[in-house]
Structure formats: structure tokens, C-alpha cells
N, CA, C and O of each residue as an XYZ file, in Angstrom:
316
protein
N     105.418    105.616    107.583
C     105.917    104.474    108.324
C     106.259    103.355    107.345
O     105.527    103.018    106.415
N     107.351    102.852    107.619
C     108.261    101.404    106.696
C     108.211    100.546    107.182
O     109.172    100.336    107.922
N     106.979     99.331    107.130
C     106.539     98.433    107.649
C     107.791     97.240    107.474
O     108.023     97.513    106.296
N     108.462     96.471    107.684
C     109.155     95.523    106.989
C     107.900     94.039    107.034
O     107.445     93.404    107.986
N     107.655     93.919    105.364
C     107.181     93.139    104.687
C     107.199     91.991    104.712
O     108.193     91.651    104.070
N     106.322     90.541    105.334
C     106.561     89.252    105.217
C     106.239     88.465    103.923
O     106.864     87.445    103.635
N     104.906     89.139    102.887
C     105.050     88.407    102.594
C     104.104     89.754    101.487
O     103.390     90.573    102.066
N     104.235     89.789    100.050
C     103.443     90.347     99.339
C     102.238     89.754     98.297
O     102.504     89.107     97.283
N     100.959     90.074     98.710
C     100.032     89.595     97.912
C      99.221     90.185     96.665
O      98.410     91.109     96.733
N      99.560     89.540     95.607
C      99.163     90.305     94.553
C      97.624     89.966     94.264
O      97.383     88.759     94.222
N      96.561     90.818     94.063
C      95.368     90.159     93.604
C      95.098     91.271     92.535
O      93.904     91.568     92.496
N      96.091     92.145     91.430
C      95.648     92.958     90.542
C      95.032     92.404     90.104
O      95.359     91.261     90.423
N      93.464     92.329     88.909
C      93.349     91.971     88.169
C      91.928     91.234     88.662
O      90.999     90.999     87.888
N      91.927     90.987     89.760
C      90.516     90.370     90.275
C      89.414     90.887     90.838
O      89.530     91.870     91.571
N      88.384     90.414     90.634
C      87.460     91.167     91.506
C      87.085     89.905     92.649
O      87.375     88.724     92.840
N      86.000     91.303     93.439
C      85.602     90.772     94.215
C      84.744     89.494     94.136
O      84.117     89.184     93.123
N      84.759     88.756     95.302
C      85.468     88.235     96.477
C      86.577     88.288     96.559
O      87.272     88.790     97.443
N      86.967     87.555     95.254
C      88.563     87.118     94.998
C      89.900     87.635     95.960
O      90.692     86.939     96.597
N      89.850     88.766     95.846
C      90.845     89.766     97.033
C      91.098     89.247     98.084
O      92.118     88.624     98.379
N      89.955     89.522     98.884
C      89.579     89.103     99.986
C      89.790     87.250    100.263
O      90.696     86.852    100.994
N      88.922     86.372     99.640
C      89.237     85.022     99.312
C      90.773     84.684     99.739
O      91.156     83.889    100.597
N      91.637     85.639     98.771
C      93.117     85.217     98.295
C      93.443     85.745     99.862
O      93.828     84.839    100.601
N      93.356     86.921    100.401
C      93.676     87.612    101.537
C      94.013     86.400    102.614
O      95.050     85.803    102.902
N      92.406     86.307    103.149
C      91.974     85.043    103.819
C      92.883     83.831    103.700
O      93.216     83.498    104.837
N      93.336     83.159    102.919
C      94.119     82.011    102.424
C      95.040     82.235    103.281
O      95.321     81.602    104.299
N      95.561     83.269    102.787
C      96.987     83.945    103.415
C      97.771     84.115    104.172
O      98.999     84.103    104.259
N      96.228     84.431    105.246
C      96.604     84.859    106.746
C      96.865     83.724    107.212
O      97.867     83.655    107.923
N      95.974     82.330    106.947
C      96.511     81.038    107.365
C      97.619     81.023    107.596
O      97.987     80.912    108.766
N      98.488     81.127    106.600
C      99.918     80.849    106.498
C     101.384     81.735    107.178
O     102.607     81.602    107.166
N     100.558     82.493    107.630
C     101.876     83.592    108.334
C     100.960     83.414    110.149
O      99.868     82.927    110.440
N     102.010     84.044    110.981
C     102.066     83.721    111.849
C     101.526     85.004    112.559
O     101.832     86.041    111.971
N     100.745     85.163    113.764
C     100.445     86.703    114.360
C     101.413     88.160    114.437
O     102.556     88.132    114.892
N     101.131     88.706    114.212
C     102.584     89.980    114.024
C     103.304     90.076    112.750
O     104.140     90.955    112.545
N     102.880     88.886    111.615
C     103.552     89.108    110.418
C     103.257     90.224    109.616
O     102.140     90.587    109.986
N     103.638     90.943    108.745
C     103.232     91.630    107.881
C     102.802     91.353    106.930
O     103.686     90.676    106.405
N     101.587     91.426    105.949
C     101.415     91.479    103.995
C     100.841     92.343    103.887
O      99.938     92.809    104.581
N     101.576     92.861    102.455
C     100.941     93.843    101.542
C     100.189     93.584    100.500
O     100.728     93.331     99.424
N      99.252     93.596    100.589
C      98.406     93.376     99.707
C      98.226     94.288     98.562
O      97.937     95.471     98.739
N      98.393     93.752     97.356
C      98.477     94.854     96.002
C      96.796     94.886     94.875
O      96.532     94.093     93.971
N      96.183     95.724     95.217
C      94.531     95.296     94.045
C      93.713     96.239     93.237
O      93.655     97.364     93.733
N      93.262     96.125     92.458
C      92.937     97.145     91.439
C      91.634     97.402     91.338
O      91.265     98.196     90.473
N      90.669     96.765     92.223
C      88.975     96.244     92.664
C      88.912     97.303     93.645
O      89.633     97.165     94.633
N      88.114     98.438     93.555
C      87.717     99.058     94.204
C      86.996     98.644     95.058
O      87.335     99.101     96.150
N      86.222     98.047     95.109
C      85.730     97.092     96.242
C      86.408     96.918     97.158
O      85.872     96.732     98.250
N      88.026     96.915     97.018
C      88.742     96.475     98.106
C      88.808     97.055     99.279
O      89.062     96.527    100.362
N      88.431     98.814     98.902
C      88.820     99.953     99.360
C      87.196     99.845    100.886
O      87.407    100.494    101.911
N      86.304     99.318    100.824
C      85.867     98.922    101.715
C      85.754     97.204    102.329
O      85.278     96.786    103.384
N      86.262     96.633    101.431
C      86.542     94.657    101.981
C      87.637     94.920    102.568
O      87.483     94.608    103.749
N      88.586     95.294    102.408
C      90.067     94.985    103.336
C      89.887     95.453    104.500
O      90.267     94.747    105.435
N      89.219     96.856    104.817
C      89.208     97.566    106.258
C      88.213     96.775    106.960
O      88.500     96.566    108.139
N      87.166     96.300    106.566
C      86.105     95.139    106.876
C      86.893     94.238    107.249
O      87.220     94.245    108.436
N      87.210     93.628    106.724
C      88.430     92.179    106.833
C      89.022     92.495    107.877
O      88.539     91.967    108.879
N      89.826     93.108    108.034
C      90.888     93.601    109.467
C      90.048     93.965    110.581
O      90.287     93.400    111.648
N      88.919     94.976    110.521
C      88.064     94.918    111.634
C      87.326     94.016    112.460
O      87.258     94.073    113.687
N      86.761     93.157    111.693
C      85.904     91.663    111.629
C      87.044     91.077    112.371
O      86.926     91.285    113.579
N      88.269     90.315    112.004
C      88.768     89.538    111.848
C      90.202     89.991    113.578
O      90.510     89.155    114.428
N      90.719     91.446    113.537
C      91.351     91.881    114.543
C      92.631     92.098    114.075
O      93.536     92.542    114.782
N      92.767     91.737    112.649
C      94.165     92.900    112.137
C      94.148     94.201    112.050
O      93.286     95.025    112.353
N      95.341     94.311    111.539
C      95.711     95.900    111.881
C      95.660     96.859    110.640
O      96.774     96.840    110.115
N      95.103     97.400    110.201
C      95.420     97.597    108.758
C      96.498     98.540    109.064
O      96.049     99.418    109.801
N      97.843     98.732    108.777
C      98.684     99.744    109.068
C      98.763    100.942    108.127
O      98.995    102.127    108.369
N      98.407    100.055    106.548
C      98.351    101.678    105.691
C      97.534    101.240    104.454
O      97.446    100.100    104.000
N      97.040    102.206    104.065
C      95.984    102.126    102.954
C      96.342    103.665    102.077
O      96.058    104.821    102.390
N      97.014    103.165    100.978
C      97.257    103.837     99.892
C      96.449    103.154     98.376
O      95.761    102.140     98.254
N      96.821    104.052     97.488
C      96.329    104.421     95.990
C      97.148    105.255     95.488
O      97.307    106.392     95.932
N      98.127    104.472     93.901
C      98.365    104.589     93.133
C      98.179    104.213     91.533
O      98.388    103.107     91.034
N      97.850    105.096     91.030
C      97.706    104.564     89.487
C      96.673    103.529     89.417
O      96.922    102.501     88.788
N      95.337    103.714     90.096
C      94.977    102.614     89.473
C      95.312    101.178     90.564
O      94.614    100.184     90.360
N      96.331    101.116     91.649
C      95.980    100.348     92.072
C      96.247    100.298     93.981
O      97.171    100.926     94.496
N      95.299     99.480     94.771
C      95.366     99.756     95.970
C      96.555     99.049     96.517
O      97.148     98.038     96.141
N      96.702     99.727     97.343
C      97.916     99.120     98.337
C      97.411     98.952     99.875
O      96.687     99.776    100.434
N      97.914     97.725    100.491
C      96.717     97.326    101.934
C      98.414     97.085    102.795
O      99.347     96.486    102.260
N      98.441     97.397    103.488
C      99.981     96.574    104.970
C      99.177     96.769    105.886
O      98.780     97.876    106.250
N      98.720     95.229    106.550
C      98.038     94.544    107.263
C      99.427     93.814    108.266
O     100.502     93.342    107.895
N      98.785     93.992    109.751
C      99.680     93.403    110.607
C      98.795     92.020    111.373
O      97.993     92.237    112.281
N      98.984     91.073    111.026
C      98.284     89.774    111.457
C      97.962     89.789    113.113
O      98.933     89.863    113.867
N      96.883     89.734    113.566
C      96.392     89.155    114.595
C      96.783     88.094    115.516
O      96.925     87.031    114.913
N      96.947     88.034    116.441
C      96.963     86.598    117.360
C      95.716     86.162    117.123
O      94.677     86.784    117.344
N      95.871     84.720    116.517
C      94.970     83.660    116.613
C      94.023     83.747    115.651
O      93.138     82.895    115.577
């Protein structure tokens, strides 16, 4: 599935919280139904992001791994 993308978030390079932290910020700023992809290299993420979306009532739409780094397309929540 080819999500079309609102907005892409890079957090290679960080660890945890940080991901998540930056995630959070994020969602502020886009509107319910938006899309981001989130890009991270913190394995940690691989259980904080699905946490995050569950907790919170996004969607996680896809959860991939390449090379070393995760890939998250999250569909924003109402409210």
C-alpha cells in the first residue's frame, strides 16, 4: 500500500526517547488523517512507535526495515 505522505520525519541517529519526543512534536502540527513517515535507526523504536499509535489512537499503516533503518507511516488520529 502507497500511503501519500504529509510530512517526513527523520530521527536517524537518535535514541530513545528522542524518536518518540520528535514524533510527539509532530503530531501537534498536522491535522487528523494526515500522514508521516517516520525514518529511525533506534531499535527501540520497533516497540515505542506501535506503543505510541496504540496509546495515543493512530494508525500505524506500515512498519518496515531496511539497512539498518526503521521506517513507521502513521495515519493521525482525530483529536
Amino acid at each position: 500500500m502507497n500511503e501519500q505522505v504529509d510530512n517526513v520525519l527523520d530521527t536517524k541517529g537518535l535514541l530513545c526517547p528522542e524518536p518518540v519526543m520528535m514524533l510527539h512534536q509532530a503530531v501537534k502540527k498536522y491535522a487528523a488523517g494526515d500522514v508521516i513517515k517516520v525514518e529511525a535507526t533506534d531499535p527501540s523504536t520497533t516497540r515505542d512507535i506501535p506503543k505510541f499509535c496504540l496509546f495515543l489512537g493512530h494508525e500505524l499503516v506500515a512498519e518496515t526495515q531496511t539497512d539498518g533503518v526503521y521506517y513507521y507511516t502513521i495515519r493521525l488520529a482525530n483529536g
